[in-house]
Every structure is written in C-alpha cells, then in structure tokens.
C-alpha positions as YAML, in Angstrom:
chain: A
units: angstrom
residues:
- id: 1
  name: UNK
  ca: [-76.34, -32.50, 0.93]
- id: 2
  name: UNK
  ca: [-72.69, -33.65, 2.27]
- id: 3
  name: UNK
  ca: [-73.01, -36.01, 5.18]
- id: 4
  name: UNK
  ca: [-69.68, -36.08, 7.86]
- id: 5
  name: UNK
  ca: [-69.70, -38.77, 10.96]
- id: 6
  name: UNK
  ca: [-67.97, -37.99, 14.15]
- id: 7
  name: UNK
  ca: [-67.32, -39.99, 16.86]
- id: 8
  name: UNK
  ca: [-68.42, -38.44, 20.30]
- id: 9
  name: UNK
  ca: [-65.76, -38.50, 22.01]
- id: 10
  name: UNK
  ca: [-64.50, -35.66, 19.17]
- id: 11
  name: UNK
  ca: [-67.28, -33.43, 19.98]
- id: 12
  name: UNK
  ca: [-65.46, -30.84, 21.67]
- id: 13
  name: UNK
  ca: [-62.98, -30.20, 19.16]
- id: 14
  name: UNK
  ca: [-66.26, -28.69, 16.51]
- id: 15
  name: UNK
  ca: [-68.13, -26.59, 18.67]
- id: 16
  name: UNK
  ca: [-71.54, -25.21, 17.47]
- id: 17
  name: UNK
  ca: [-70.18, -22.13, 15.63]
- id: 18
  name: UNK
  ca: [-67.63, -24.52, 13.63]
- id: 19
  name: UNK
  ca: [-68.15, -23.26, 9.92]
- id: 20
  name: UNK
  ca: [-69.70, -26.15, 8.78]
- id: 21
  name: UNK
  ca: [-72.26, -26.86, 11.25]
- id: 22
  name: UNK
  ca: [-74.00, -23.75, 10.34]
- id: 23
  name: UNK
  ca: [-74.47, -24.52, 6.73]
- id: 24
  name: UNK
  ca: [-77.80, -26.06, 5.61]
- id: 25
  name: UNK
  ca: [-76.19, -28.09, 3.62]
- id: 26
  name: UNK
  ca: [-73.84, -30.06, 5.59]
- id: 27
  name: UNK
  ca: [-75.78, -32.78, 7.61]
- id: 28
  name: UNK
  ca: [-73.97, -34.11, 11.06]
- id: 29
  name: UNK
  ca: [-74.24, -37.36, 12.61]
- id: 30
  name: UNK
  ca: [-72.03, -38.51, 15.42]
- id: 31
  name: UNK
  ca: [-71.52, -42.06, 16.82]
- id: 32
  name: UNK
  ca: [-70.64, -43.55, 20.09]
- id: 33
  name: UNK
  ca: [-68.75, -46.72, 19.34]
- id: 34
  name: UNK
  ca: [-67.15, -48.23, 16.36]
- id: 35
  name: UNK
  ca: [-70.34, -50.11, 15.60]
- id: 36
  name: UNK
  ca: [-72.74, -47.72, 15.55]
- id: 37
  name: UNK
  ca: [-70.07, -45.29, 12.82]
- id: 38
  name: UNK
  ca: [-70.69, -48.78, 10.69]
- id: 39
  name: UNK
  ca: [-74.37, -48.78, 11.05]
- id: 40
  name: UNK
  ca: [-74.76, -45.16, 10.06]
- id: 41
  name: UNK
  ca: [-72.76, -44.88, 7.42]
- id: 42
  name: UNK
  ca: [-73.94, -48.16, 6.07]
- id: 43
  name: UNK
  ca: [-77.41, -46.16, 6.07]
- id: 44
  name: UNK
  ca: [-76.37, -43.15, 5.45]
- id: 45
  name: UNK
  ca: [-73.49, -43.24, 2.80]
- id: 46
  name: UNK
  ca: [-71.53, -40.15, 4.65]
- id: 47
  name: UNK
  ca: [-69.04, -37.99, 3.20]
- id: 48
  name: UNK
  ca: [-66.20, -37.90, 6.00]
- id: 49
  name: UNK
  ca: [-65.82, -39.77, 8.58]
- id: 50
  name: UNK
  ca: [-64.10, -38.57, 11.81]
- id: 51
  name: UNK
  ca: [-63.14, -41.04, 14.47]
- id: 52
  name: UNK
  ca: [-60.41, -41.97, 17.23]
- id: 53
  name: UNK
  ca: [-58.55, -44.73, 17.22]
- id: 54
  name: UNK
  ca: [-59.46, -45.49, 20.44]
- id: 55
  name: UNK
  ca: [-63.39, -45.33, 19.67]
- id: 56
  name: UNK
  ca: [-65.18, -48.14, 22.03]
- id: 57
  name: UNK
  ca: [-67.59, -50.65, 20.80]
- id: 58
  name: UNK
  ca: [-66.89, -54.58, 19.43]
- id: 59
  name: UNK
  ca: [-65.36, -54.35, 16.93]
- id: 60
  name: UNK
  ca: [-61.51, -52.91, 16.91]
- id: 61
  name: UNK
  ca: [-61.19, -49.48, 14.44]
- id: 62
  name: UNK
  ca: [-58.87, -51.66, 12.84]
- id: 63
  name: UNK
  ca: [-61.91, -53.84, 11.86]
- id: 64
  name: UNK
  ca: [-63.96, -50.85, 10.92]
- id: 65
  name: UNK
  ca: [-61.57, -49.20, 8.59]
- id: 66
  name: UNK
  ca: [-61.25, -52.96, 7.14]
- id: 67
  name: UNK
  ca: [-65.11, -53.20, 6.22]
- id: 68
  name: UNK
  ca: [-65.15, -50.11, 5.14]
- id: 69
  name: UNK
  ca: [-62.54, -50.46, 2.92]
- id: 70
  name: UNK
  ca: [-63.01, -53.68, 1.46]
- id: 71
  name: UNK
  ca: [-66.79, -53.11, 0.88]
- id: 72
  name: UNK
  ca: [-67.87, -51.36, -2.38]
- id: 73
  name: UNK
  ca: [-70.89, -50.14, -0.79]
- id: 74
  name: UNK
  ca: [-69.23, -47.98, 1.74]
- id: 75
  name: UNK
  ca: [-65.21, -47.11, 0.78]
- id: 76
  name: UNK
  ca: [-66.62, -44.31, -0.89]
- id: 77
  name: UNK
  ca: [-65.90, -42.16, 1.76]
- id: 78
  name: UNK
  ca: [-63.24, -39.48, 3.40]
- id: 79
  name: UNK
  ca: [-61.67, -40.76, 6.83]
- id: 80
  name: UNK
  ca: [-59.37, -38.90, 9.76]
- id: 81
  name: UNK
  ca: [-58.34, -40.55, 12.15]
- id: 82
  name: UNK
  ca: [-56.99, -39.13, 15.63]
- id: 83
  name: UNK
  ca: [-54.60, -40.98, 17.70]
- id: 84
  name: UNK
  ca: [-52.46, -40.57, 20.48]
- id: 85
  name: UNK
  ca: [-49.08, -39.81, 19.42]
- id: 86
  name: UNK
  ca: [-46.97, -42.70, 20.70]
- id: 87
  name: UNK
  ca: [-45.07, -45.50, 17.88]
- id: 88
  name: UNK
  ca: [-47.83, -48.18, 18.91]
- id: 89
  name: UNK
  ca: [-50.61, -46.03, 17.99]
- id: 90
  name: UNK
  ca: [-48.92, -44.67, 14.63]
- id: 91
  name: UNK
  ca: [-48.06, -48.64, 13.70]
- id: 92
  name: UNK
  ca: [-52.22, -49.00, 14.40]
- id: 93
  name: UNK
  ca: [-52.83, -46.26, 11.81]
- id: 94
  name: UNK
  ca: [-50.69, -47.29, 9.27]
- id: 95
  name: UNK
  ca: [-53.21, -50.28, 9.42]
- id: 96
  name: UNK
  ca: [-55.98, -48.61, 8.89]
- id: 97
  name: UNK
  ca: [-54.90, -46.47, 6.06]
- id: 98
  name: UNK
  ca: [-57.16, -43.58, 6.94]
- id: 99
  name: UNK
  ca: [-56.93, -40.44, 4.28]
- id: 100
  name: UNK
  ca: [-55.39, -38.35, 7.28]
- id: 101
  name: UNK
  ca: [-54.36, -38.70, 10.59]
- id: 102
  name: UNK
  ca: [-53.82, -36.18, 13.20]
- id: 103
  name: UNK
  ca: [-52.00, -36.97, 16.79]
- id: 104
  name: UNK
  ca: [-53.01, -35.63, 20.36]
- id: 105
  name: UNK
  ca: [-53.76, -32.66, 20.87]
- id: 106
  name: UNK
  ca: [-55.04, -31.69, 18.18]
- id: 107
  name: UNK
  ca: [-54.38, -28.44, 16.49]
- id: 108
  name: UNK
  ca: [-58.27, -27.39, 15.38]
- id: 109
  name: UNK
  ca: [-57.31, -24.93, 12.77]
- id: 110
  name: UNK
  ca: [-55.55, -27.85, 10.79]
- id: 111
  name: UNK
  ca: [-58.28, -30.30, 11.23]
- id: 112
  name: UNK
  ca: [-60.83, -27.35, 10.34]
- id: 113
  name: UNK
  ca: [-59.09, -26.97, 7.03]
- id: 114
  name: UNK
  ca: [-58.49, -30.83, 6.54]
- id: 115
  name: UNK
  ca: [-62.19, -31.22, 6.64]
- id: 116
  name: UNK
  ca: [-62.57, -28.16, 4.35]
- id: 117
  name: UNK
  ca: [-60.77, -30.08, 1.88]
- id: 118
  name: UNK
  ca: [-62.55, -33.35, 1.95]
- id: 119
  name: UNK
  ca: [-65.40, -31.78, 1.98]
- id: 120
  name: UNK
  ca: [-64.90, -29.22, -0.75]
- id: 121
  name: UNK
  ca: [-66.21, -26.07, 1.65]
- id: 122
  name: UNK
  ca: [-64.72, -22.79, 0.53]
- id: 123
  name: UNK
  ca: [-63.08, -21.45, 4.10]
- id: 124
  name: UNK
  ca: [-64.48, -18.78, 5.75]
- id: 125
  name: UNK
  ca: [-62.40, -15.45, 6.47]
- id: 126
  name: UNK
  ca: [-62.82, -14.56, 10.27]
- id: 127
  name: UNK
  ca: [-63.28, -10.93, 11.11]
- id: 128
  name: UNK
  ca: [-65.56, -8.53, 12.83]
- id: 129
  name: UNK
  ca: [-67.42, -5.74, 10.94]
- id: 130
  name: UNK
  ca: [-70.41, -3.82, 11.27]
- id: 131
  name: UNK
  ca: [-73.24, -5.52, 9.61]
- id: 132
  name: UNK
  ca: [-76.71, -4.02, 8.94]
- id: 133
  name: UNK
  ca: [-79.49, -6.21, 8.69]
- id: 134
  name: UNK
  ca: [-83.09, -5.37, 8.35]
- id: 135
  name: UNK
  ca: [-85.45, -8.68, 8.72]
- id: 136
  name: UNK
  ca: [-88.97, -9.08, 7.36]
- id: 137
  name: UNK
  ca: [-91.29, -7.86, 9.88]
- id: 138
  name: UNK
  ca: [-88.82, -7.04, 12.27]
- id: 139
  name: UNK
  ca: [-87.41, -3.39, 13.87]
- id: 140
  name: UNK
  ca: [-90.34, -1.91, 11.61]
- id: 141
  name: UNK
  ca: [-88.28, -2.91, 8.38]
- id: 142
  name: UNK
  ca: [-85.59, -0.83, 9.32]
- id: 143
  name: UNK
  ca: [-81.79, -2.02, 9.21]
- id: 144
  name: UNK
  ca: [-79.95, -2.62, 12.45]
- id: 145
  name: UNK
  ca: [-76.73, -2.83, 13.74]
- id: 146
  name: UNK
  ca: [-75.41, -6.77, 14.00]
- id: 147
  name: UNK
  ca: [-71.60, -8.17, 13.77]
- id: 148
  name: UNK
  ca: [-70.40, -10.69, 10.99]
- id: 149
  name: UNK
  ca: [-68.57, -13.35, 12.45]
- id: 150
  name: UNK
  ca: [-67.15, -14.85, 9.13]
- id: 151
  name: UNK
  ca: [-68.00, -15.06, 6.01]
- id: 152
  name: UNK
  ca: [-67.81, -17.02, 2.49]
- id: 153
  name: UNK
  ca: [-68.80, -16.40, -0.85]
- id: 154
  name: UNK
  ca: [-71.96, -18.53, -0.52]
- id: 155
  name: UNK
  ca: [-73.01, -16.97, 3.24]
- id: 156
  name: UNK
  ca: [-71.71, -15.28, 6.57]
- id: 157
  name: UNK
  ca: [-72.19, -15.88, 10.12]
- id: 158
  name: UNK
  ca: [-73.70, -13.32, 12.54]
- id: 159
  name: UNK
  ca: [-73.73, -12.81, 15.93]
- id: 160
  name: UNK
  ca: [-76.82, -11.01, 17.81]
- id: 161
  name: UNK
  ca: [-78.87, -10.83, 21.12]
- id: 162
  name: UNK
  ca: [-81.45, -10.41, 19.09]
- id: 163
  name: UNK
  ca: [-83.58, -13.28, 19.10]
- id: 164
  name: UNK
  ca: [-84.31, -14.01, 15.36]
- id: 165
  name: UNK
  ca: [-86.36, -17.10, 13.47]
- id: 166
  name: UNK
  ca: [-84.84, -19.38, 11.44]
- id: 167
  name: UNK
  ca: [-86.07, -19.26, 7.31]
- id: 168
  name: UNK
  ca: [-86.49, -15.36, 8.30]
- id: 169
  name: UNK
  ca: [-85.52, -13.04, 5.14]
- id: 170
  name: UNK
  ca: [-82.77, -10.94, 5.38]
- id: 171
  name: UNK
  ca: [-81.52, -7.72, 3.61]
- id: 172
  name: UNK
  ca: [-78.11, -6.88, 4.81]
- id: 173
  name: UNK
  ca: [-75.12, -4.28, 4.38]
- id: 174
  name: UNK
  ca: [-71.66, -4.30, 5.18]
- id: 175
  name: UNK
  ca: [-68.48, -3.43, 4.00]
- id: 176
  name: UNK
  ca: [-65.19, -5.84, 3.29]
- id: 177
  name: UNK
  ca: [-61.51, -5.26, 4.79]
- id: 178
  name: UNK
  ca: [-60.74, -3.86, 1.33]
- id: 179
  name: UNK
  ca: [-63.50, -1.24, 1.58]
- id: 180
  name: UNK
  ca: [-65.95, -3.12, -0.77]
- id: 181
  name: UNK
  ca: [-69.55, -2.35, -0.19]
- id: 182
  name: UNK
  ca: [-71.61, -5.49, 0.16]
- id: 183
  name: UNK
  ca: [-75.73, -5.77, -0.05]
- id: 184
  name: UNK
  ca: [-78.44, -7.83, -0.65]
- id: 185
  name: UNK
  ca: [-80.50, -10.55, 1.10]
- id: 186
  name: UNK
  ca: [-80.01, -13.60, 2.29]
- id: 187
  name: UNK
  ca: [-82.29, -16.14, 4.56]
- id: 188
  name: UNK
  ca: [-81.40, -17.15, 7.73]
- id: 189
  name: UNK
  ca: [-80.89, -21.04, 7.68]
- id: 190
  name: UNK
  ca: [-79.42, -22.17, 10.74]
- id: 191
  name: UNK
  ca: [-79.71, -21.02, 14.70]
- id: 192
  name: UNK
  ca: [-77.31, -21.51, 17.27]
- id: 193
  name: UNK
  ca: [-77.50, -20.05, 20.73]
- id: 194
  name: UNK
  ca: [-73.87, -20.51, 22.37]
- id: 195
  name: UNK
  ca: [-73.93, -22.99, 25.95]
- id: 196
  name: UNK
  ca: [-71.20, -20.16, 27.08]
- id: 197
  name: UNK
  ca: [-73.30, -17.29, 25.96]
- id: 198
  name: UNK
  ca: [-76.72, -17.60, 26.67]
- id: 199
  name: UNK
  ca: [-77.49, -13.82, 25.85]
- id: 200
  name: UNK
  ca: [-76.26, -13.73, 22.48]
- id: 201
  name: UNK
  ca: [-76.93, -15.70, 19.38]
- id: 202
  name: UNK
  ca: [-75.04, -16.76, 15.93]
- id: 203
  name: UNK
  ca: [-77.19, -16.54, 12.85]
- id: 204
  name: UNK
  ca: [-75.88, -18.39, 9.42]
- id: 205
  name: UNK
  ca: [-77.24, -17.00, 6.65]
- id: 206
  name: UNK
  ca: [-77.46, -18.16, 3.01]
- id: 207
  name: UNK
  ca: [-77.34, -15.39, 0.47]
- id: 208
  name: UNK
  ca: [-79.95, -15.54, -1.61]
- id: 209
  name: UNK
  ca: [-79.31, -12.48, -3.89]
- id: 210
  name: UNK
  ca: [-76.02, -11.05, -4.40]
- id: 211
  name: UNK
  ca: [-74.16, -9.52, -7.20]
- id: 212
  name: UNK
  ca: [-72.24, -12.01, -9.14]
- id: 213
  name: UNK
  ca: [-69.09, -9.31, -8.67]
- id: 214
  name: UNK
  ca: [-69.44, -8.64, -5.23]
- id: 215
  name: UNK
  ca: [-69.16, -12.60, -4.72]
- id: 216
  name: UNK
  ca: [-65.87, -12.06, -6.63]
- id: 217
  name: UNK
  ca: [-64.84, -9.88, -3.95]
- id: 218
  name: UNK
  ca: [-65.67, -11.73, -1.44]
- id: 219
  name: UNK
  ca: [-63.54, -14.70, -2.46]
- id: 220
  name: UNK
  ca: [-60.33, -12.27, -3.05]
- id: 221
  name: UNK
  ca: [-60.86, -11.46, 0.39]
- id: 222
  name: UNK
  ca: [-61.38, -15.22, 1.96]
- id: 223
  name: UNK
  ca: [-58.46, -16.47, 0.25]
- id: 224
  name: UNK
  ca: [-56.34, -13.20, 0.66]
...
C-alpha cells in the first residue's frame, strides 16, 4: 500500500477521477496545517508528501521540511512543494529542499506525472472506447455497453450511469487504438460518483485475469 499526504488547500488540483485515487492500492490522507502533515506522517510513514508553502498551522513549512529531514524516522519520504512564483518564495524553497517544486498555477498534467514518478504508478493512456462489461448477477449475465476512461496495464477506469457495487466481478471486452482485442475479468475496487455529474459514475477496476500478452499490449499502447 503507497501512502501520499496532501495539504487541503491542494485539493482541487486531484479531483476524484485523478488516476491514483481510484487505485486500491494508493491510500490518501490530506492535512489542514503544517502540524497536522507532521502528525500523520509521523503515524503513518507516507510515501509523498504534497504541500504549499504557504500551508497554515505553528510551525513555518520551513520547520516542517526541517523535522522531516533531520529525523531518521520520517525523511524517508517524497516531497513537492507548491509556491507562488515570486524570488521570496523560490529563496523559501531552496530552504526547504523539497524533491520538486512547482510555481502558481500549476500545470496538473506535470504534477500528475511528477507524482507518477515518486510514486512508481505506470501512467494511464486517456481515450474513449467501447467497453463491454457483463457483471455477476447483473443485466442477466449478459455484456453491456460501458466507456473506458483510461487505462493501465494493471486496470482501467470506466464511466457508467449504471449504478454498480464495489468488489462486484467483472468480465469485460474491448479493443485497443491499435486494434488489439482485450478480455477477461477484473473486480471493481473503487466507486466514484462525480459532484458535477450526479447521473453518471466512474468505476476502477483491477484486472484480475488477463493474458500475460495482452498486458504487453497494453503497455505499448500507454507509453506509445
């Protein structure tokens, strides 16, 4: 289980669908002030830690990126920092020595990927196909017609009014840019019902049988 931190104020820039808050194997925690991103990761040994410079709470981030590096316990740990981009608030970072910094505003792709990295997530190629999906006990059994949202070589994201369980088994079809025909079944680990689309509903699902080849495909096509 990976473990990332994110200061509140940061929410909007990884909104629900963001690739790694669907996976079941990325936990999230998020933090209000400087303080509390101490606390939790003191208890929680995170992975990444994603703050502002400008986080509240009584202790500068100065002082936080100072215990955290100076303490064996918790240094063991990614950091990016966001900042305003003025020459006071670079000087700041410099001080902090944070693994990356990005300046206001931020561009989301680049952070997306930045986290990728620390994180070691394979990316996920956007694009919209046709997806069939038949789920156990549902439409009598009988595929129906869904959209991928993205995918990786580990699991894809799905978007649906269809109002589905989570831990439900999936078999699924579909077919890659390239014309490679994917199948097999998957479980569907995480649900997310959009605040700007209350009719409709993203799905992630972990594949849980796939050919070994097909996977191979799939990662030609992420990284293509």
């Amino acid at each position: 289980m990976r473990k990332i931190l994110i200061a509140e104020g940061l929410a909007s820039l990884f909104p629900e669908r963001n690739a790694f808050r669907i996976r079941s194997d990325i936990q999230v925690f998020t933090a209000a002030t400087n303080d509390d991103v101490l606390s939790i990761h003191r208890a929680e040994k995170t992975d990444l830690i994603i703050t502002q410079l400008e986080q509240p709470g009584q202790m500068s981030t100065e002082d936080l990126f100072y215990h955290i590096r100076n303490s064996s316990d918790l240094r063991d740990v990614s950091t990016i920092l966001i900042c305003r981009d003025t020459l006071a608030h670079r000087e700041r970072c410099k001080r902090c020595c944070a693994n990356a910094v990005f300046t206001m505003p931020v561009d989301a792709t680049l952070l997306e990927l930045k986290v990728q990295q620390f994180l070691n997530v394979a990316p996920r190629k956007s694009y919209r196909a046709v997806l069939a999906v038949a789920i156990e006990g549902r439409f009598q059994n009988k595929p129906q017609p869904f959209w991928t949202e993205n995918i990786s070589t580990s699991g894809m994201l799905i978007r649906t009014r269809e109002p589905l369980s989570k831990g439900a088994g999936t078999f699924f079809s579909f077919f890659l840019p390239n014309g490679t025909h994917v199948s097999g079944y998957g479980e569907i680990m995480r649900v997310v019902q959009p605040e700007r689309e209350p009719d409709s509903f993203l799905y992630g699902i972990k594949f849980t049988d796939i050919e070994p080849g097909t996977k191979t495909e799939i990662e030609a096509v992420v990284n293509g």
